[in-house]
N, C-alpha and C positions, 0 to 999 in steps of 0.2 A: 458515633460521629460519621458523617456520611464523606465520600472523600471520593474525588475527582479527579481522572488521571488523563495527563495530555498525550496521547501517541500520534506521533506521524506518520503519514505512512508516502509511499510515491506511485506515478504512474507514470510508469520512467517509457518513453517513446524513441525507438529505435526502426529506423527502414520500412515504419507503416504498420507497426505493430508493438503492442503492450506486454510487458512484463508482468508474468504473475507465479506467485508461489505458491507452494501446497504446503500446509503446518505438518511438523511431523507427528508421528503418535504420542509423542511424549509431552506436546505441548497442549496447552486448551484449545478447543474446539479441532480434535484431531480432524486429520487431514481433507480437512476445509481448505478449500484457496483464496487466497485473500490479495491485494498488492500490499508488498511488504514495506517492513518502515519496523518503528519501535516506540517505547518511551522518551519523551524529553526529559534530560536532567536537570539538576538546580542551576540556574545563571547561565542556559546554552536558550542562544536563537530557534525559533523552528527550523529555519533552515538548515542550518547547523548541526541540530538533532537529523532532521532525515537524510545529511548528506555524511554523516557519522553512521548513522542504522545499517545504510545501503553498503559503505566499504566495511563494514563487520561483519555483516549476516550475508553477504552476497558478493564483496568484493570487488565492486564495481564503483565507476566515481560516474556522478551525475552532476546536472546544471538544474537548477529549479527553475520553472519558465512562468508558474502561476497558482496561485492558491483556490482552492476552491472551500463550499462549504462545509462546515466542519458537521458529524453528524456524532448524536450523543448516545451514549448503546451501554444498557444496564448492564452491569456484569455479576452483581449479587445487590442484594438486598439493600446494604448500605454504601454501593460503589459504584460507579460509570465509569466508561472511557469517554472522553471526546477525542474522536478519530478527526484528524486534520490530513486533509488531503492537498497534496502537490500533482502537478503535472508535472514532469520532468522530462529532461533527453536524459540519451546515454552517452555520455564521452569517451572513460575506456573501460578495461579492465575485465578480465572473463572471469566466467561465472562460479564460485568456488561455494557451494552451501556449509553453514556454520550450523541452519538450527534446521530449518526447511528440511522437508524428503525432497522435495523436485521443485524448481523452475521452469518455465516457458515461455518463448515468446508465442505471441497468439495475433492474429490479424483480430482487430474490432468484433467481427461477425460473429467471432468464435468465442465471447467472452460471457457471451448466455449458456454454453452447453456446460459449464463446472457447476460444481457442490460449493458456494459460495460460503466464507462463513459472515454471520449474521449481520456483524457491524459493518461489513463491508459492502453489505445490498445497497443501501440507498447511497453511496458513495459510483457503485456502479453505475443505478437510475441516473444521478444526474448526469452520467457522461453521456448519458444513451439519451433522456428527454432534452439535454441540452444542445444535440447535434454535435456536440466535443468528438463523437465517435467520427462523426463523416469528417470533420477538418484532421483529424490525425490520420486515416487510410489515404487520404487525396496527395 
């Protein structure tokens, strides 16, 4: 039975710069960096999900500002994620890791030099072909 799981995740925007996390060893695709987020549960909005993910795993409360598109990224043989991506702000709350090794903020420019992990390339591309990166630094 092939089985399809919905994860969110955010691209939380704070002072001209993006939020991104590194997986810790213990997690899948060790310490890869990715923008962080999670699984949605049974009967929770996306929004809801990534606005739960973000004050679990990081502690921080954000605003969703815009969805983007969602990209679909095999995880074994009979399973995918579809990774759903937000833009978000940051409102408050410092940074406390739950699963993560490290967090960062990062200006745009700086978002090509990480060890990305894989589901989260083309979620990066469309920030970067879409010009999303120059309206977030400005």
């Amino acid at each position: 039975m092939f089985q399809s799981i919905k994860v969110t995740c955010a691209i939380i925007i704070h002072q001209g710069k993006i939020l991104v996390a590194q997986r810790s060893e213990s997690m899948s695709n060790p310490l890869k960096w990715e923008f962080p987020g999670g699984k949605l549960e049974a009967f929770e909005s996306l929004e809801d999900c990534i606005k739960r993910e973000i004050l679990e795993e990081l502690n921080l409360n954000i605003e969703t500002l815009e969805i983007l598109t969602a990209n679909k990224h095999k995880i074994r043989e009979n399973a995918e994620i579809e990774l759903i991506p937000f833009i978000c702000s940051y409102i408050n709350g410092e940074i406390k890791l739950k699963e993560h090794r490290s967090a960062k903020w990062l200006r745009p420019a700086e978002l090509n030099t990480l060890d990305w992990s894989e589901a989260d390339i083309p979620i990066l591309n469309q920030l970067i072909n879409h010009n999303m990166i120059k309206d977030i630094s400005s």
